[in-house]
PQR file with spaces between the fields and no chain letter, atoms N, CA, C, O and H, PARSE charges and radii, in Angstrom:
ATOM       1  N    UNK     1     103.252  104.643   92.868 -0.4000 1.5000
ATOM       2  CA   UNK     1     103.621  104.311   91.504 -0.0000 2.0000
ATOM       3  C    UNK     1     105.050  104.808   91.244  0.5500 1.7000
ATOM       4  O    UNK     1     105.203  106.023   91.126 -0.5500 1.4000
ATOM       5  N    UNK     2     106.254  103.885   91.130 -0.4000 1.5000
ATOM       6  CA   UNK     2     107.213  104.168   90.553 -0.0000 2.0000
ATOM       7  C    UNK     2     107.383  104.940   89.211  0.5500 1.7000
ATOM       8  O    UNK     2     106.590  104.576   88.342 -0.5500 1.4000
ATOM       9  H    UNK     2     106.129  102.897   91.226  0.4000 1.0000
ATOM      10  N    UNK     3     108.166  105.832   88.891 -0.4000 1.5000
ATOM      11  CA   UNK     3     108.194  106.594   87.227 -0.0000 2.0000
ATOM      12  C    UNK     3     109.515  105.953   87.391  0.5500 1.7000
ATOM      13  O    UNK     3     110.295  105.827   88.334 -0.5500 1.4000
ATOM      14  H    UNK     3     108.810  106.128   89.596  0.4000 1.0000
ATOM      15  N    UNK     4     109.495  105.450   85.681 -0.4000 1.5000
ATOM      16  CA   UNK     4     110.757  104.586   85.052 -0.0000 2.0000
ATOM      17  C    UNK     4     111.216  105.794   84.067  0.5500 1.7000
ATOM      18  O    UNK     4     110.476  106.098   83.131 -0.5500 1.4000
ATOM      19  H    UNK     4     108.861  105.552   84.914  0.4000 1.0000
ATOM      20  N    UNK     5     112.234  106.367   84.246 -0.4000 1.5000
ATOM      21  CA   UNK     5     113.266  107.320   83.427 -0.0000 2.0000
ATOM      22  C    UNK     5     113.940  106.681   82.780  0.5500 1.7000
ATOM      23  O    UNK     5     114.720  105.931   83.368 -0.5500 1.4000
ATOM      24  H    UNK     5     112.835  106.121   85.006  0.4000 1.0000
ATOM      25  N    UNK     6     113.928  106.710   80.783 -0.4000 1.5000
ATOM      26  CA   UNK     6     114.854  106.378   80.675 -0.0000 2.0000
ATOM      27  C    UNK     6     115.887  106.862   80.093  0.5500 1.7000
ATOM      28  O    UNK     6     115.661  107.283   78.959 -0.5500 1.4000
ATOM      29  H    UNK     6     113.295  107.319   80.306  0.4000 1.0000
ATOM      30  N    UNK     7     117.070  106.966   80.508 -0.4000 1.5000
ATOM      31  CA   UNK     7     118.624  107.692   80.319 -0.0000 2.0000
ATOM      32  C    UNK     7     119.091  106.874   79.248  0.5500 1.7000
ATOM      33  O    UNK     7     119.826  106.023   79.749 -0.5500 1.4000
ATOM      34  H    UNK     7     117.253  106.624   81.430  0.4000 1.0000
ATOM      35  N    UNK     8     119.037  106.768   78.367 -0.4000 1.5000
ATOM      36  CA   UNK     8     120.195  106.181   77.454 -0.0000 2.0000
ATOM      37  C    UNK     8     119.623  104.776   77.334  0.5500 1.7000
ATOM      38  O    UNK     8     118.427  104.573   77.124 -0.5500 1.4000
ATOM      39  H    UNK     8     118.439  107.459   77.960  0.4000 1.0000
ATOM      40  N    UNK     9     120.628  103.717   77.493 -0.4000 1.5000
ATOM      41  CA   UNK     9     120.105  102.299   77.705 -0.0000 2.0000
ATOM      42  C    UNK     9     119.549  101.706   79.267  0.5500 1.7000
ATOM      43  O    UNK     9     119.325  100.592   79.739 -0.5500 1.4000
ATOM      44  H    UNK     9     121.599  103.882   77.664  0.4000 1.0000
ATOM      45  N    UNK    10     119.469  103.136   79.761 -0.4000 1.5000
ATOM      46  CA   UNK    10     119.617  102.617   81.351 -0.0000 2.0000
ATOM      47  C    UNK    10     117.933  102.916   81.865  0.5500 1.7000
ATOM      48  O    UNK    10     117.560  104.075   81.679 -0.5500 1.4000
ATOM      49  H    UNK    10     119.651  104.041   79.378  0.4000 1.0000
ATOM      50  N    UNK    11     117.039  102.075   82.413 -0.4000 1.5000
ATOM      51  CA   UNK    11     115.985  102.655   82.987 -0.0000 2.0000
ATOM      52  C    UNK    11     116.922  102.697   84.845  0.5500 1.7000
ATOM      53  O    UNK    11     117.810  102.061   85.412 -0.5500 1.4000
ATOM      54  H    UNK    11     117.342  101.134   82.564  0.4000 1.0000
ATOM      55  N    UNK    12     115.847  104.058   85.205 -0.4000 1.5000
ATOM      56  CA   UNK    12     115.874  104.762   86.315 -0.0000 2.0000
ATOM      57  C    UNK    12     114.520  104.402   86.987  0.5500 1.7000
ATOM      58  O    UNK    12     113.451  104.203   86.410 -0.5500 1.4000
ATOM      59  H    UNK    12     115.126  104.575   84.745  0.4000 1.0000
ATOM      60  N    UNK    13     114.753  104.360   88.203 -0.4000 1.5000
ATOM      61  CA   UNK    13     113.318  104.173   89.073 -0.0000 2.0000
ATOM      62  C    UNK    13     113.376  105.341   89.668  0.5500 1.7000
ATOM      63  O    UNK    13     114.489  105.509   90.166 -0.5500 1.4000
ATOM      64  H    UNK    13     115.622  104.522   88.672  0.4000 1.0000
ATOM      65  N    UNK    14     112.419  106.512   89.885 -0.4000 1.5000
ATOM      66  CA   UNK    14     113.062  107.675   89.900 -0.0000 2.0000
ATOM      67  C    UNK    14     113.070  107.262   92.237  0.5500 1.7000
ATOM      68  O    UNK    14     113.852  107.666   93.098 -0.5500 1.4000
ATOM      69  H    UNK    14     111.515  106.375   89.480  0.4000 1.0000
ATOM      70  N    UNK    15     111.974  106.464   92.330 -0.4000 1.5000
ATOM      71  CA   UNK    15     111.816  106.433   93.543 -0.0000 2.0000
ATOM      72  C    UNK    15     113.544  105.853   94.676  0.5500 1.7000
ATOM      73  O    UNK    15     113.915  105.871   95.850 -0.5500 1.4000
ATOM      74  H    UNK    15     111.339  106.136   91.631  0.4000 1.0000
ATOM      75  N    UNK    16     114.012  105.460   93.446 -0.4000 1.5000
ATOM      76  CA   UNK    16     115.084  104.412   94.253 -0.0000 2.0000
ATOM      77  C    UNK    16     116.354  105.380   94.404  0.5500 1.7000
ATOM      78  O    UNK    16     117.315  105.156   95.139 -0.5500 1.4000
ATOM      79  H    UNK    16     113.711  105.445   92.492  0.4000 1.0000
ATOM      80  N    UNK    17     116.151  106.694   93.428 -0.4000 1.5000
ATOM      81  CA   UNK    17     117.235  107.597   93.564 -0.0000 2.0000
ATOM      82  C    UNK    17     116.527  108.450   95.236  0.5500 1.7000
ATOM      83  O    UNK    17     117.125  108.632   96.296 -0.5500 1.4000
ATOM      84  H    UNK    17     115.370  106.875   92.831  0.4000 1.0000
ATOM      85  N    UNK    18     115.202  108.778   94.888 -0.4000 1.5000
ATOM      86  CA   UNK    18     115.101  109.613   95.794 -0.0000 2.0000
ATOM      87  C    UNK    18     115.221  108.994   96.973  0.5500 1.7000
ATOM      88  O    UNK    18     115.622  109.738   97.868 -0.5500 1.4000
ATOM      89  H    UNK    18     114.717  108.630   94.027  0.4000 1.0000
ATOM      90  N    UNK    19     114.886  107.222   97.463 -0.4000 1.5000
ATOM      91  CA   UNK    19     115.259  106.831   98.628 -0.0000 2.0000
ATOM      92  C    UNK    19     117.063  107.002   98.991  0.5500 1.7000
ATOM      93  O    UNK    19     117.356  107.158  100.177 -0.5500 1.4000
ATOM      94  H    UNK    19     114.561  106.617   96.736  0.4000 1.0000
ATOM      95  N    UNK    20     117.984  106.972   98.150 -0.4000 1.5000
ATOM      96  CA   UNK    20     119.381  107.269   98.234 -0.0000 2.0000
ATOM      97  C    UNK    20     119.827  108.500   98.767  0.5500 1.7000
ATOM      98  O    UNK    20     120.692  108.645   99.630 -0.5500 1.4000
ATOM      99  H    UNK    20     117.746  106.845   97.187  0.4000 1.0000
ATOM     100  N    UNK    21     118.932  109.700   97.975 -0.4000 1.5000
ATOM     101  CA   UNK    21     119.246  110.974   98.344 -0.0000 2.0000
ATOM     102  C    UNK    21     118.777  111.152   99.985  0.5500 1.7000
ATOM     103  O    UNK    21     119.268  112.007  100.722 -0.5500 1.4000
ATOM     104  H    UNK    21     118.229  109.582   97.274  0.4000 1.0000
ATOM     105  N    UNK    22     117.651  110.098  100.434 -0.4000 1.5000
ATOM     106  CA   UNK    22     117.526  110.768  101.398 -0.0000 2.0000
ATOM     107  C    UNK    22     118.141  110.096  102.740  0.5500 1.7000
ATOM     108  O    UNK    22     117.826  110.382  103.895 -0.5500 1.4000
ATOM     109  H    UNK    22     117.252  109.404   99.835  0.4000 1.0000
ATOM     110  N    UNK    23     119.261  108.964  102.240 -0.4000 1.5000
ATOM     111  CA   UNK    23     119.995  108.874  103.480 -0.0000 2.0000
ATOM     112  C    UNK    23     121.163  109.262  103.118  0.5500 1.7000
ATOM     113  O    UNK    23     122.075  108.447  103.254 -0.5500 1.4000
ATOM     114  H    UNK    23     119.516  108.732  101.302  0.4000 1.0000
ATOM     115  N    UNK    24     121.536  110.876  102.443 -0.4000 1.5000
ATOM     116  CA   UNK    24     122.120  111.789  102.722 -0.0000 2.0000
ATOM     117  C    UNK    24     121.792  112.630  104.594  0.5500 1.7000
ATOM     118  O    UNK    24     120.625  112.857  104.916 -0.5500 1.4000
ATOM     119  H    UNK    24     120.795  111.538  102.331  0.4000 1.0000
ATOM     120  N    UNK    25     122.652  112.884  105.320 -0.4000 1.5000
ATOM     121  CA   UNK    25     122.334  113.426  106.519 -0.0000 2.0000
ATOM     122  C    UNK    25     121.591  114.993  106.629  0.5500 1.7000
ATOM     123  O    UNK    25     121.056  115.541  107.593 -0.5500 1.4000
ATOM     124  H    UNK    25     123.599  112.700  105.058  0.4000 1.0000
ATOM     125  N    UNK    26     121.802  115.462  105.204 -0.4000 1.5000
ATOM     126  CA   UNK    26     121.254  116.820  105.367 -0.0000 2.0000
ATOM     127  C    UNK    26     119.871  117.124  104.634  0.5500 1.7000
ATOM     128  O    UNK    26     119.022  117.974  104.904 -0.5500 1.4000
ATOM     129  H    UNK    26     122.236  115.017  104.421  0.4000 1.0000
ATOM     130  N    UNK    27     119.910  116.099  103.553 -0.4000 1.5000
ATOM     131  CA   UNK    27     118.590  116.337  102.509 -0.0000 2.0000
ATOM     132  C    UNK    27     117.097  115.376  103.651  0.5500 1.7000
ATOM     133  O    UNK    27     116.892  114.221  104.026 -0.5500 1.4000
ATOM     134  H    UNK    27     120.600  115.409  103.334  0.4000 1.0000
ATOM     135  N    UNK    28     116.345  116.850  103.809 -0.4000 1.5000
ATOM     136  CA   UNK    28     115.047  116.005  104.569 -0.0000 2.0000
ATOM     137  C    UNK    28     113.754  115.481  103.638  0.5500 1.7000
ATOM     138  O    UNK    28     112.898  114.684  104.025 -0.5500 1.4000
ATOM     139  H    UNK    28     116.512  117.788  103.505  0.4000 1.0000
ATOM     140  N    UNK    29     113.820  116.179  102.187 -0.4000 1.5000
ATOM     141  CA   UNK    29     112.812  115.386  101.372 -0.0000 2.0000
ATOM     142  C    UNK    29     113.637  115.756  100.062  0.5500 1.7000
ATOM     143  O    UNK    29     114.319  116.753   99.829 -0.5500 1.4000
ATOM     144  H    UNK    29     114.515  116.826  101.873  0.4000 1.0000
ATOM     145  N    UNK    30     113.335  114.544   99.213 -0.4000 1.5000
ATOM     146  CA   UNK    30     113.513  114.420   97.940 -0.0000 2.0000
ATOM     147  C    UNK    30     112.673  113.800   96.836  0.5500 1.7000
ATOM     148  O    UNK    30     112.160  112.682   96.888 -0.5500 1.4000
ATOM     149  H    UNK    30     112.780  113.733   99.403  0.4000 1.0000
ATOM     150  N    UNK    31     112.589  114.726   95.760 -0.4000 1.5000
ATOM     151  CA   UNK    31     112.050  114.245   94.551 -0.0000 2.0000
ATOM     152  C    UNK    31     112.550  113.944   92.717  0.5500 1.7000
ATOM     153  O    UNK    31     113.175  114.808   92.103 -0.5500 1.4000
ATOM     154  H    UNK    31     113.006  115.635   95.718  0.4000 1.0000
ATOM     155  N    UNK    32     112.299  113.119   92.316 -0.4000 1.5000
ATOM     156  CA   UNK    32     113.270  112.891   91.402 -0.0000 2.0000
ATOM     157  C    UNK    32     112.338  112.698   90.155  0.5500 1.7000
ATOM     158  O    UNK    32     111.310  112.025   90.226 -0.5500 1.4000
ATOM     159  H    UNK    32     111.791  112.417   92.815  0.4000 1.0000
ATOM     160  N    UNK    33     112.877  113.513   88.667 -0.4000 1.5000
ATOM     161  CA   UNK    33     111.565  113.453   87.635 -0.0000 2.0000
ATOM     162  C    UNK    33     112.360  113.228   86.856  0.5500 1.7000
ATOM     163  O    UNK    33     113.528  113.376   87.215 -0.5500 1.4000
ATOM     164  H    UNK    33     113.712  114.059   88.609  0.4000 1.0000
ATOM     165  N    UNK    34     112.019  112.668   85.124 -0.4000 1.5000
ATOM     166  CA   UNK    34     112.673  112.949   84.423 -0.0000 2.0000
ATOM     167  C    UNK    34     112.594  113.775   83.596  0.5500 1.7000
ATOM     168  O    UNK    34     111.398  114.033   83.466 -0.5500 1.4000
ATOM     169  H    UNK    34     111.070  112.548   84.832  0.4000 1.0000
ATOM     170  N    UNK    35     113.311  114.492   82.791 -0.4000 1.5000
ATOM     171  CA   UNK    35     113.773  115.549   81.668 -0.0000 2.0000
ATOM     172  C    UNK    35     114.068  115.161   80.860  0.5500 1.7000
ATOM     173  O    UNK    35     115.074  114.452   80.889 -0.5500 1.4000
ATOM     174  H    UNK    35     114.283  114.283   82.896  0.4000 1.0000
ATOM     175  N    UNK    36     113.170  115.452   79.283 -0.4000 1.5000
ATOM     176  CA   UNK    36     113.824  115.093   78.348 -0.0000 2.0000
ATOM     177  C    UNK    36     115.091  116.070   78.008  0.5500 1.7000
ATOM     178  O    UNK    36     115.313  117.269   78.183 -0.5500 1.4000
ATOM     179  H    UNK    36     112.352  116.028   79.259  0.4000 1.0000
ATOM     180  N    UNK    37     115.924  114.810   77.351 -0.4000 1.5000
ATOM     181  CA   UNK    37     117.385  114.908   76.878 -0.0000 2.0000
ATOM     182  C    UNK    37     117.119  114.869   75.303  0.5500 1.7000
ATOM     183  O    UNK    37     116.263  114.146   74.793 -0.5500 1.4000
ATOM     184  H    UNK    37     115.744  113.837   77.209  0.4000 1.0000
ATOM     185  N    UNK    38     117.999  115.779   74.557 -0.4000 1.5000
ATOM     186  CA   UNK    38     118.660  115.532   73.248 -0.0000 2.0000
ATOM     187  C    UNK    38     119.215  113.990   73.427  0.5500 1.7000
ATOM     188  O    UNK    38     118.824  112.943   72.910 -0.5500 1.4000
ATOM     189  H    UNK    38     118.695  116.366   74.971  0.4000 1.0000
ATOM     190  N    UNK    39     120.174  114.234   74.271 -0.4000 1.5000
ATOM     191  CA   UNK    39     121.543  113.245   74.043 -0.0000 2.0000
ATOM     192  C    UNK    39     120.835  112.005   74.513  0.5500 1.7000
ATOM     193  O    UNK    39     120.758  111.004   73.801 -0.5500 1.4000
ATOM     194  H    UNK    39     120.491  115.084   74.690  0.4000 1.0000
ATOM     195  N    UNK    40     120.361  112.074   75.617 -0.4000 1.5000
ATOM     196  CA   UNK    40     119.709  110.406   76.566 -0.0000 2.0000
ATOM     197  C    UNK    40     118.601  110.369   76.034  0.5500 1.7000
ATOM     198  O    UNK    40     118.595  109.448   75.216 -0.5500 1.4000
ATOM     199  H    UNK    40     120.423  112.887   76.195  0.4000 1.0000
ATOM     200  N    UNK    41     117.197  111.144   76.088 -0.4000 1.5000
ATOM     201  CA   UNK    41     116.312  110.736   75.710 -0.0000 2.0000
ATOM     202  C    UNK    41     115.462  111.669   77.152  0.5500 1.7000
ATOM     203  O    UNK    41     114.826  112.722   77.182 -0.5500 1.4000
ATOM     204  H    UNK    41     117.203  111.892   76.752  0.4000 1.0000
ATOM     205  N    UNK    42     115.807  110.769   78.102 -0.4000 1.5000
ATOM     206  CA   UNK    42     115.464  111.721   79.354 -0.0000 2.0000
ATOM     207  C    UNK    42     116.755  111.641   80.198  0.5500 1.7000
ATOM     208  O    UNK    42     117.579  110.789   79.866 -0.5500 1.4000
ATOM     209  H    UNK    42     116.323  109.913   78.077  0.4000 1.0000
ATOM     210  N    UNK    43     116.995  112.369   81.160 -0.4000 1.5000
ATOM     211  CA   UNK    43     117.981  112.398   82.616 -0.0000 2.0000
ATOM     212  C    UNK    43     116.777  112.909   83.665  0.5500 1.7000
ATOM     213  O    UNK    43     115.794  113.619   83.452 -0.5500 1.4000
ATOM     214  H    UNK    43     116.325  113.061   81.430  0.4000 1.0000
ATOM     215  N    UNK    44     117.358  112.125   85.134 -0.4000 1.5000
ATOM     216  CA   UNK    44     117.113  112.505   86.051 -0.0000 2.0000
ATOM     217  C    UNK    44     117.649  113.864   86.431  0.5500 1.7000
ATOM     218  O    UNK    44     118.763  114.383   86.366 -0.5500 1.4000
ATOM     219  H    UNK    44     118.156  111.549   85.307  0.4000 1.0000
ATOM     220  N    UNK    45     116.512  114.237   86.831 -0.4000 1.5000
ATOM     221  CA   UNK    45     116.534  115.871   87.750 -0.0000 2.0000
ATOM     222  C    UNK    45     116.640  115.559   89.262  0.5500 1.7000
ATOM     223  O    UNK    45     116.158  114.442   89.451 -0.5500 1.4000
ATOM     224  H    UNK    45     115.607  113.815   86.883  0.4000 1.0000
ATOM     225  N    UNK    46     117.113  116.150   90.484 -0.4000 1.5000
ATOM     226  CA   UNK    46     116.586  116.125   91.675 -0.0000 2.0000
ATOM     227  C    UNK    46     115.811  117.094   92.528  0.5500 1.7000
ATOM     228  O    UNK    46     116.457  118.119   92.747 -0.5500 1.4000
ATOM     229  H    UNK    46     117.504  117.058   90.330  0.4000 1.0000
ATOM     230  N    UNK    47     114.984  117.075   92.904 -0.4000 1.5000
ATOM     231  CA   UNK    47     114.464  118.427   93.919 -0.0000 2.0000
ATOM     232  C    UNK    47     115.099  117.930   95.421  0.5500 1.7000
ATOM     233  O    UNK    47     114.668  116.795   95.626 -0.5500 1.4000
ATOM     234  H    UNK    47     114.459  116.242   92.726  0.4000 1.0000
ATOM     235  N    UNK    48     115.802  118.291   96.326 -0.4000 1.5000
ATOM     236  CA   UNK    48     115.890  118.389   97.418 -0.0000 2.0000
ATOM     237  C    UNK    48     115.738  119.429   98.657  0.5500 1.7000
ATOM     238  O    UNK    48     116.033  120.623   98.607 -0.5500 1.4000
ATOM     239  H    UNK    48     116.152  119.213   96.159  0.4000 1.0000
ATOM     240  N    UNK    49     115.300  118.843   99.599 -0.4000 1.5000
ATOM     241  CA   UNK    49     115.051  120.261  100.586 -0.0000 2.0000
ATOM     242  C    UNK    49     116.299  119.884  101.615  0.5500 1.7000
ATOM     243  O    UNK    49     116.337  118.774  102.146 -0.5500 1.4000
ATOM     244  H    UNK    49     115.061  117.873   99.639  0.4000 1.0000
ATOM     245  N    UNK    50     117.428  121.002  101.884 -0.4000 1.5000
ATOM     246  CA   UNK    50     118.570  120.807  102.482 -0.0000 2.0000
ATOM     247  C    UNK    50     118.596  121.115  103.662  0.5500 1.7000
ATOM     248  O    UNK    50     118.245  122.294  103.707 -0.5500 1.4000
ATOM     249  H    UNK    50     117.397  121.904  101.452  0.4000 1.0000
ATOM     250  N    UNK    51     118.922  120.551  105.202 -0.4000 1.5000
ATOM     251  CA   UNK    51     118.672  121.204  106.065 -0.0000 2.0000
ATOM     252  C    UNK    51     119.856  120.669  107.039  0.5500 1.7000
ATOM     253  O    UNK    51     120.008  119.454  107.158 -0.5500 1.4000
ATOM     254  H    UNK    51     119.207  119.593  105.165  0.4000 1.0000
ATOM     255  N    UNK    52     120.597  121.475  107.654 -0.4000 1.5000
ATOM     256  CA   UNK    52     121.434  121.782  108.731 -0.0000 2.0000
ATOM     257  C    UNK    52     123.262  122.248  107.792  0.5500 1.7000
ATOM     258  O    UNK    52     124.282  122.219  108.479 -0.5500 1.4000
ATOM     259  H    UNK    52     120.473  122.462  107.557  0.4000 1.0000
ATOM     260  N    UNK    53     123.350  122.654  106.137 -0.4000 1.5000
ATOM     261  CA   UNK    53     124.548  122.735  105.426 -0.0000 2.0000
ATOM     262  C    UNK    53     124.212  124.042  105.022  0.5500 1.7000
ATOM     263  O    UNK    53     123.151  124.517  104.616 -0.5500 1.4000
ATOM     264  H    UNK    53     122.521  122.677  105.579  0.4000 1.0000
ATOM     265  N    UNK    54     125.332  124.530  105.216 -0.4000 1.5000
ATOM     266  CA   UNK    54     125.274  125.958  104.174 -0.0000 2.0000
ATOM     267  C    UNK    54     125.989  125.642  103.296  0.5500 1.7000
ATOM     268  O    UNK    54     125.955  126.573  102.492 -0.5500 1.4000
ATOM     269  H    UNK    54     126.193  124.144  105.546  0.4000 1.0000
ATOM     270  N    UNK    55     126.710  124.792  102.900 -0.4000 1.5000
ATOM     271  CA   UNK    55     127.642  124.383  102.030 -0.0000 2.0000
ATOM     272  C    UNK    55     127.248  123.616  100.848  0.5500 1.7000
ATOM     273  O    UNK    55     127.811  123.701   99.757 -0.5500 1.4000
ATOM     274  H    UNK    55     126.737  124.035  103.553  0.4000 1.0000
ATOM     275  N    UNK    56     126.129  122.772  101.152 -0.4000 1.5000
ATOM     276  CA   UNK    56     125.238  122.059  100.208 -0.0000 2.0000
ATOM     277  C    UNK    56     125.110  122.198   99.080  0.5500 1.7000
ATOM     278  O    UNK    56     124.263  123.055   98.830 -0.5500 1.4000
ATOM     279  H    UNK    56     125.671  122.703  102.039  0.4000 1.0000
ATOM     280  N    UNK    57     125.749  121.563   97.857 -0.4000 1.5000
ATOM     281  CA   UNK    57     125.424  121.812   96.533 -0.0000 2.0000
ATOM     282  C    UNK    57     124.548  120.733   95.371  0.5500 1.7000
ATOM     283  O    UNK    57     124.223  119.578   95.647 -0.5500 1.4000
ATOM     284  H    UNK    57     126.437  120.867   98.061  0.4000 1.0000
ATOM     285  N    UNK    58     124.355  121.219   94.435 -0.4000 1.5000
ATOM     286  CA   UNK    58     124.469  120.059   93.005 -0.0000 2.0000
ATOM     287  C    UNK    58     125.043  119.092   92.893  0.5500 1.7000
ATOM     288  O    UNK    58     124.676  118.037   92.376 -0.5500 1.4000
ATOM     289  H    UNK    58     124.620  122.157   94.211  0.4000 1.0000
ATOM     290  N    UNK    59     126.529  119.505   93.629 -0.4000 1.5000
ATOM     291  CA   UNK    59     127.511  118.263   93.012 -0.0000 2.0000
ATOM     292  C    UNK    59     127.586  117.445   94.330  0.5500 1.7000
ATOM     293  O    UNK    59     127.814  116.236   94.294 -0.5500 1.4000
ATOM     294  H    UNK    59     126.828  120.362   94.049  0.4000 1.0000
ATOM     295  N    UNK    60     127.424  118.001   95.294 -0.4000 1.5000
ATOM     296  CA   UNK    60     127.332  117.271   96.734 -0.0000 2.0000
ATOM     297  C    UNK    60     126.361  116.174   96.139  0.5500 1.7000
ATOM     298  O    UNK    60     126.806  115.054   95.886 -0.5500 1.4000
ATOM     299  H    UNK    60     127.238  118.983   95.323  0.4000 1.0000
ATOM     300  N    UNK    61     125.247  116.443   95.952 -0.4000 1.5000
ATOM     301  CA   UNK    61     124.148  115.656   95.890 -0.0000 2.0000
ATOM     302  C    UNK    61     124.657  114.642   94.253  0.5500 1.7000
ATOM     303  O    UNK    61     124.657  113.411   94.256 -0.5500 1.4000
ATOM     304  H    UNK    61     124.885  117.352   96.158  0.4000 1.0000
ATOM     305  N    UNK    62     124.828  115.012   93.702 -0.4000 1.5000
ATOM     306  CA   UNK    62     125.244  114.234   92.852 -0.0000 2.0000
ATOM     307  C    UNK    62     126.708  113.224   93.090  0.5500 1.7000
ATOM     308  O    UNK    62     126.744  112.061   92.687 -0.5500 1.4000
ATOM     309  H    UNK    62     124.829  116.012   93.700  0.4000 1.0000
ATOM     310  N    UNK    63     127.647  113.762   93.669 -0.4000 1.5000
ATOM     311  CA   UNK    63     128.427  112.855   94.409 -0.0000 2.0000
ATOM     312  C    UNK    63     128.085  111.812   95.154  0.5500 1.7000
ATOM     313  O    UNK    63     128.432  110.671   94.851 -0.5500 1.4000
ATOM     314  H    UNK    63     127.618  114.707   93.996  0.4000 1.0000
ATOM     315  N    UNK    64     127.507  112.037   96.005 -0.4000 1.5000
ATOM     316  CA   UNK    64     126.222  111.461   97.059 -0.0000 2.0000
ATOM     317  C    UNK    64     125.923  109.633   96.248  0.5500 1.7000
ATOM     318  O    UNK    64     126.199  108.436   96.325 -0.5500 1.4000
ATOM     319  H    UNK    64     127.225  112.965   96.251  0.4000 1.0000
ATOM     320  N    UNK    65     125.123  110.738   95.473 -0.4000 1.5000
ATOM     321  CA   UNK    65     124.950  109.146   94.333 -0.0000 2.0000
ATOM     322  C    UNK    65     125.088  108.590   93.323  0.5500 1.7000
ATOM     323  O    UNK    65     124.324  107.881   92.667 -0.5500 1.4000
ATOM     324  H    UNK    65     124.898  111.711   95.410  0.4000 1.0000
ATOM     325  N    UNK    66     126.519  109.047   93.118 -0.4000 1.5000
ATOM     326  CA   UNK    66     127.122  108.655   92.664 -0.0000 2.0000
ATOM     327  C    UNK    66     128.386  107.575   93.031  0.5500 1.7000
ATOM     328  O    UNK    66     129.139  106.861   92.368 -0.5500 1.4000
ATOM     329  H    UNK    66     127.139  109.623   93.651  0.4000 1.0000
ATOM     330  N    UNK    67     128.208  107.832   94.279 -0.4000 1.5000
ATOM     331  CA   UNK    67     129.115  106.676   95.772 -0.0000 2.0000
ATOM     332  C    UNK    67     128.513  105.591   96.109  0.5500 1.7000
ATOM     333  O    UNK    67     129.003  104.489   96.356 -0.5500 1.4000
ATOM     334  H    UNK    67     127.597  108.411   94.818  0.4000 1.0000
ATOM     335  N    UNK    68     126.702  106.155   96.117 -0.4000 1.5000
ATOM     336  CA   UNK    68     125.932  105.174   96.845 -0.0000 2.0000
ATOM     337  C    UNK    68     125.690  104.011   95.539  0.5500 1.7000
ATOM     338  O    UNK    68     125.653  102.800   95.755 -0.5500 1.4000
ATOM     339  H    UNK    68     126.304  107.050   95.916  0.4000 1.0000
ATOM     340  N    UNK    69     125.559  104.541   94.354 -0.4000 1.5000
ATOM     341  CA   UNK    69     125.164  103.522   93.312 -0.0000 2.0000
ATOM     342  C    UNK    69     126.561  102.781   92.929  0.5500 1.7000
ATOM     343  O    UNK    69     126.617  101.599   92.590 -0.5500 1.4000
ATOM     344  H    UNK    69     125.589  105.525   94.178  0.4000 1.0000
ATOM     345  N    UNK    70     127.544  103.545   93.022 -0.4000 1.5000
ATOM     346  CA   UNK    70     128.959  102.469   93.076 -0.0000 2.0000
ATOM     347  C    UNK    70     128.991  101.183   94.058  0.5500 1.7000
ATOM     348  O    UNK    70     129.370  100.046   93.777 -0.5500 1.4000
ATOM     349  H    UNK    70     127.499  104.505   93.297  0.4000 1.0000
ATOM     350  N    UNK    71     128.587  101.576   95.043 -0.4000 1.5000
ATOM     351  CA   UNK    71     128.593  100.653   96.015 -0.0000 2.0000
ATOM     352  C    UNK    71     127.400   99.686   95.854  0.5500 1.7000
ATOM     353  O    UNK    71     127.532   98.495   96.137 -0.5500 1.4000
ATOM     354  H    UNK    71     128.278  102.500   95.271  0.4000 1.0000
ATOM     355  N    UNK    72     126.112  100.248   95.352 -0.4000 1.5000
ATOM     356  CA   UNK    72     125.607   99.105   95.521 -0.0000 2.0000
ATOM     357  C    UNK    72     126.124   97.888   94.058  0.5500 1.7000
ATOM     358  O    UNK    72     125.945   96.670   94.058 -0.5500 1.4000
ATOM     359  H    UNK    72     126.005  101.215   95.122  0.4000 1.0000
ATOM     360  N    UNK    73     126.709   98.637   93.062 -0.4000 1.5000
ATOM     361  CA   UNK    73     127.034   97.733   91.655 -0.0000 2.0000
ATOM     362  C    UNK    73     127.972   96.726   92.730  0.5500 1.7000
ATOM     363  O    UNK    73     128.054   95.599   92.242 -0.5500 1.4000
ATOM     364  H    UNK    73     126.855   99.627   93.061  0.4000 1.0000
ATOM     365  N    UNK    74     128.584   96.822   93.853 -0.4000 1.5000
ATOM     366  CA   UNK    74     129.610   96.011   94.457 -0.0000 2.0000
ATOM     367  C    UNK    74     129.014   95.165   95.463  0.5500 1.7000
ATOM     368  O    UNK    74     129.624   94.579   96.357 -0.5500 1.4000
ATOM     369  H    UNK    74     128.517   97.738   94.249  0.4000 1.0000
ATOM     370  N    UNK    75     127.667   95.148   95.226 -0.4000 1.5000
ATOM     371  CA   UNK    75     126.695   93.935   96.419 -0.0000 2.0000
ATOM     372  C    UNK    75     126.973   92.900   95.884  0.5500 1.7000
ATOM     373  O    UNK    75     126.545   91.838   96.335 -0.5500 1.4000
ATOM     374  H    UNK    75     127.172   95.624   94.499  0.4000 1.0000
């Protein structure tokens, strides 16, 4: 069962983030929920389990997909 997050005007499939996060090379499982927001209503959260980075952050992972969803708006 997909969970539909919704951010603002935007629904989220939370499953389609976590398939993104996980062709990151270091994240080996990911989970994605939503949180209610004041401002949105809800935002996506991520849980990831990181493995082979000591460097690995928040914003890594949020960079991440924030590249991958650019690119796909360009299919």
């Amino acid at each position: 069962m997909n969970e539909i997050i919704v951010c603002g005007r935007i629904s989220i499939v939370s499953s389609e983030l976590e398939a993104i996060l996980l062709e990151h090379p270091d994240i080996t499982a990911a989970a994605v929920i939503g949180a209610p927001s004041e401002q949105w209503g809800q935002t996506p959260i991520a849980f990831v389990e990181v493995w082979g980075s000591i460097s690995f952050s928040a914003e890594a992972a949020t960079d991440w997909v924030n590249a991958k969803l650019g690119e796909q708006e360009h299919l």
